[in-house]
N, C-alpha and C positions, 0 to 999 in steps of 0.2 A: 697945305702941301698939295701942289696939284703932278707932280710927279714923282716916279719912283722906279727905279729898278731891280730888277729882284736879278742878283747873279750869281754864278757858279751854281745852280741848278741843274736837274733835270727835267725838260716840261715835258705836258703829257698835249702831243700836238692831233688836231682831228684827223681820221682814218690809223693815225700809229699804230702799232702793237705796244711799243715799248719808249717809255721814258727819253728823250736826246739830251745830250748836253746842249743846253738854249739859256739867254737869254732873255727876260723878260720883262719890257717897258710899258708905262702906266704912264698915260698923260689924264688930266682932268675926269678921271672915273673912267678910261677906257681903256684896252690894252691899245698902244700904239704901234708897237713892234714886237716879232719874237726869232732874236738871233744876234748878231752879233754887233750892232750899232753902239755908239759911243754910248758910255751911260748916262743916266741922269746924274744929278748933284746927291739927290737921296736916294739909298742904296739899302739892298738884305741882301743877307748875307745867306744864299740857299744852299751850301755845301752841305753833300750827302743828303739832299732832300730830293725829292720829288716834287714839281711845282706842279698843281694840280689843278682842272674846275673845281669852284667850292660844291658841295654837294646839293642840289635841288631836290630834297626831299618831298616825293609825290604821295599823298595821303596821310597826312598825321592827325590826329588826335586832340590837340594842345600844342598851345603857342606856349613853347617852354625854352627858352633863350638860352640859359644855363647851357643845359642838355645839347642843344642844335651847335651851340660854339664847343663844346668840348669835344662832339662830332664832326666839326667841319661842314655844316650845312648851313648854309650861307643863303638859301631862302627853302621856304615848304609851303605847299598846296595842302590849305588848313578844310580837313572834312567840316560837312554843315550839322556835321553832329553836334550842338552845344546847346546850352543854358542861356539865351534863349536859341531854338534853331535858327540857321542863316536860313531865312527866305523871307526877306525882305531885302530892299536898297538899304535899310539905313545901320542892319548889322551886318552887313559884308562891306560897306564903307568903314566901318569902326573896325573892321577887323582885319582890315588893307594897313590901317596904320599903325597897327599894336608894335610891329619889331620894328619899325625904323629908327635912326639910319641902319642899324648894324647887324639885323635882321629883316629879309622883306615876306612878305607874308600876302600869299596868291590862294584868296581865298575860294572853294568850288562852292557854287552857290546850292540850294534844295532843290531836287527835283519836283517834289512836291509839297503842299503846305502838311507844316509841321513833320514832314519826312513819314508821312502817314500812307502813301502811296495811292493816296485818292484823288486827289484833285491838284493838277499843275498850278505850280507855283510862277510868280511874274518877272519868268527867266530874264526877257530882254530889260528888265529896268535894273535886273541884279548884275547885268552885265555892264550897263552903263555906268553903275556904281562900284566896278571894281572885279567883277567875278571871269576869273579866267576859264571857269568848266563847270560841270554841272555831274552834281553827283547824286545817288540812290542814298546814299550814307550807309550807316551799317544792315541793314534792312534792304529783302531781293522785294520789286515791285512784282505783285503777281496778277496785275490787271495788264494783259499785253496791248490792249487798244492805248491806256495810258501813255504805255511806255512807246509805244511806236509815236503818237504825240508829241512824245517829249524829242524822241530823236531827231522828228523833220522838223520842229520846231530851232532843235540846235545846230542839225546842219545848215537852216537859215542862215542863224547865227555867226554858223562856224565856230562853236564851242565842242568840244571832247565832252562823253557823256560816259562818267565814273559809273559802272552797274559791281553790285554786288552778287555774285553767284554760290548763293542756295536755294534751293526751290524749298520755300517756307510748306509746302502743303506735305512736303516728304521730311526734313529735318524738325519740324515740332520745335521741340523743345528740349532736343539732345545737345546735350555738353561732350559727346564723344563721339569718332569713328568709329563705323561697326566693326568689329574682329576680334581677336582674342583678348587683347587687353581689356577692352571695355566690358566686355565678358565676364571677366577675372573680376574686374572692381566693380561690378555691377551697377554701371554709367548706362546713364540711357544714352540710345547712342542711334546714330542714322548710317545708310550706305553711303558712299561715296559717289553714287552717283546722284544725289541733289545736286553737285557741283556740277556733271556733265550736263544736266537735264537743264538749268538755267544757265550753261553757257551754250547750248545747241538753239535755245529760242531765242537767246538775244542777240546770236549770230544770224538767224534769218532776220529779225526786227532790223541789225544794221545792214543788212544787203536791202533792205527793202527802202529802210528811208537815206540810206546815203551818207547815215553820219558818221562820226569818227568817234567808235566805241573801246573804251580803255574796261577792261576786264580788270579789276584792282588788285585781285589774289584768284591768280589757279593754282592748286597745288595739289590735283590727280593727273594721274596718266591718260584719263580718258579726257577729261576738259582739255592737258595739251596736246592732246591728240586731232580735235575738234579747232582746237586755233592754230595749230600747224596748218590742218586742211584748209580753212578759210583765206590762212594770209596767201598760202599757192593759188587760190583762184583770184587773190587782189582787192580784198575788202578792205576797208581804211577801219582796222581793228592795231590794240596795243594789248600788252597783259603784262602784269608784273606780279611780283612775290616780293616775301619777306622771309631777311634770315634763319625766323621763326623754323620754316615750312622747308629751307634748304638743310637745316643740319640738324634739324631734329624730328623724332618720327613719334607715334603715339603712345612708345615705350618709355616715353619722357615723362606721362603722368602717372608711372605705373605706384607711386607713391600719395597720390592723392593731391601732388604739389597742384597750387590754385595756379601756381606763378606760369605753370606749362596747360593751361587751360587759355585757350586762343580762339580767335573766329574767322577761319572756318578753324573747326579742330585739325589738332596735329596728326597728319595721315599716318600710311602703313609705310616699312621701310622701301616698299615696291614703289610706290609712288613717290617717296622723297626722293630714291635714285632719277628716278624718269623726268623730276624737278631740276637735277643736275643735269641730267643731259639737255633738257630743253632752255637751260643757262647758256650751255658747250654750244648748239645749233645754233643758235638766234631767235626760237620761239618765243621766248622772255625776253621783255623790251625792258624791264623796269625792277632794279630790285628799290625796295622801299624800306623804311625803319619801321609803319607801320604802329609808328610812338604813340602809346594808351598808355599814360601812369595813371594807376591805378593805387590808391592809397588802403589802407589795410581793414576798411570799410566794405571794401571790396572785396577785400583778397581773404580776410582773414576767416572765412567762412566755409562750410562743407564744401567739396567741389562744384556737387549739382547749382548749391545757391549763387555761386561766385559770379563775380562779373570776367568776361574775358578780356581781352588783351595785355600788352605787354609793354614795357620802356625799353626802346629799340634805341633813339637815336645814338646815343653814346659808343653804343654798340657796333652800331652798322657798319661803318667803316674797318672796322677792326677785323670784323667773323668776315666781311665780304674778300677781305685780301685773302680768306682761305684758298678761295676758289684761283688766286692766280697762283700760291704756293701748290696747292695740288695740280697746274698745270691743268687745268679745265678750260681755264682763259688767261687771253693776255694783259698785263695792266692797262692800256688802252683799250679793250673793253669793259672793262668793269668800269671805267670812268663814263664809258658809252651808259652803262646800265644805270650808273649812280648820278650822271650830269646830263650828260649831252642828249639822253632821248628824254628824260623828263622837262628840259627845256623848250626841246622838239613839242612836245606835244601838251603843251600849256603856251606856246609862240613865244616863246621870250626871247632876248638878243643876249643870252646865259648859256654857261654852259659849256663852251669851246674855248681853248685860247688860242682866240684867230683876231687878226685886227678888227678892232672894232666893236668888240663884243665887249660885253661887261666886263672891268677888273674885280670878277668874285671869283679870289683864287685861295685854294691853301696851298700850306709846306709841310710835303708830310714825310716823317720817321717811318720806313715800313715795317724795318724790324726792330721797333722801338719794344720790349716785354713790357706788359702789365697783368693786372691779375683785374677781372670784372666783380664787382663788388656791390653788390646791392645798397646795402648799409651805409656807401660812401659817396652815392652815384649824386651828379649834379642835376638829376631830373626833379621832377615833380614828386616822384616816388620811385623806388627801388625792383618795380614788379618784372627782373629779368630771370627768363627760365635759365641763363646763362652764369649765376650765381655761382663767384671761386672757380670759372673758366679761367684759365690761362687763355691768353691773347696777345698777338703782336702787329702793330700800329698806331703811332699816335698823329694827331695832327699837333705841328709845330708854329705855326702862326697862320693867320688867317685874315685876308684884306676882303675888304666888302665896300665896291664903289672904288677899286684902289689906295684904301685908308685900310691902315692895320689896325686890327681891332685888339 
């Protein structure tokens, strides 16, 4: 099949707010057209859908297929967090070709060997071998001479450099934000501002070397207060979140659940609002799934012991069209947050349906009801703090390369 027209849709076209009635043609893996040209011979059928970018998930965990297609993520920016770490060429080449064809997989290479944060790793040959960015992994570098390194070294490059923000010397070995809850359950726990304190230094480190620094998760008021500041005076910074941190606040572990133990941890409800509004402004470039399944090795342990994170992808799409029902943004923004700036900022020709660009597109149901389900989920593991949420959005078909998957 080398074409396809996908009609009676609504697409979601670059700068829109809202959905049009459009057209939309696919010649040999690329959109050709979007509007109202004769059709092709092969045809879908997008009534009462929404034709969408497939989603570019920016920082996941695991290459988990299932998961990403029942999400509608049609490729992810795979962290160098694994068994063995990426930092080397020959496992960020093995790890470029895990989803193809019908997942692509944009692996960010190690900042440093063994993500140890001591000694840079051999960016330029990981680049050659497939690495679109360059990340800290879950772990803040706290050697600045390091990391200022790594910077000028990527904006040589011209790679995006993924930093994690917690200042390791202030959060320890707290599983919790400082305040009342943590209080309560007697979590050890840090202030919030480790997050302000390692997003304020690695804001000067990118004004210093020039690179184009992606903050992966802010989720206090005072870190987006500190990247509001920054992008107004013009620094080539991004920042994103995860739905984790937009809809839920620290009240979420007030039960000891492992499944709401996250990293960074889930703030105070002060800061999850101030997360919404810097959704609303534009401060957040990027919402992410943030995808860690985590198997019950992990999970199934005292809080303190547990391993964090969460199985977002399936999700993400779902909880993120909250934000256009509550009127915080328009559906063409959140396609901004979920496609078009995570392709921006890993360079892909993804992302938009503009001629010429990738046909990686869904069809999506928005007010399709379902109930989120741990138990049933198509991930790797079930670890959603969203467990028997009610939700509404499904993705209804999904083309990757213009082939329906």
């Amino acid at each position: 099949m080398t074409g396809i027209s996908i009609l009676n849709g609504h697409a979601i076209l670059p700068g829109a707010a809202k959905a049009e009635p459009l057209n939309v043609h696919i010649e040999n893996g690329k959109i050709a057209s979007v509007g109202n040209a004769a059709p092709i011979a092969n045809q879908l059928d997008a009534s009462d859908l929404i034709i969408a970018p497939g989603i570019i998930d920016l920082g996941v965990f695991k290459t988990d297929k299932p998961a990403f297609r029942f999400g509608g993520i049609t490729r992810a920016a795979l962290m160098p967090d694994q068994s063995p770490v990426h930092d080397d060429p020959a496992t960020v080449r093995f790890a470029a070709l895990k989803g193809k064809p019908d997942l692509w997989v944009h692996p960010l290479a190690a900042a440093t060997q063994g993500l140890n944060g001591l000694q840079m790793a051999e960016i330029a040959l990981m680049k050659e071998a497939g690495a679109v960015g360059v990340a800290t992994g879950r772990k803040w570098i706290a050697d600045s001479g390091i990391l200022l390194r790594i910077m000028r070294y990527c904006h040589a490059l011209d790679l995006p450099v993924f930093v994690h923000s917690e200042d390791a010397g202030l959060s320890g070995n707290a599983v919790a934000t400082a305040g009342e809850t943590a209080t309560l359950l007697g979590l050890s726990s840090a202030s919030p501002i480790t997050e302000a304190l390692a997003v304020a230094r690695d804001l000067l480190l990118a004004e210093e070397s020039g690179a184009h620094v992606h903050f992966r998760q802010v989720t206090t008021e005072r870190g987006l207060d500190l990247i509001r500041a920054a992008k107004a005076k013009g620094l080539r910074i991004t920042c994103g979140i995860t739905p984790g941190h937009l809809f839920l606040s620290d009240n979420a572990v007030s039960d000891f659940r492992t499944f709401a133990h996250l990293s960074p941890p889930l703030r105070s409800e002060s800061d999850r609002l101030a997360c919404i509004a810097a959704i609303a402004d534009g401060t957040i470039d990027v919402i992410a799934s943030g995808h860690d399944p985590r198997g019950p090795e992990d999970k199934r342990l005292p809080y303190s012991e547990s391993a964090p994170g969460m199985a977002g992808a399936e999700t993400l799409l779902a909880l993120s069209l909250n934000l256009v029902r509550d009127n915080v943004i328009s559906t063409g923004r959140l396609f901004e947050l979920l496609a078009s700036n995570p392709g921006k900022i890993l360079g892909l020709n993804a992302g938009h349906i503009a001629e010429g660009y990738e046909a990686d597109l869904i069809l999506v149901d928005p007010d399709a009801p379902w109930q989120v389900d741990g138990d049933r989920m198509a991930a790797l593991a079930g670890n959603t703090p969203f467990d028997r949420l009610p939700v509404q959005g499904r993705v209804r078909h999904m083309l990757k390369g213009g082939k329906v998957i």
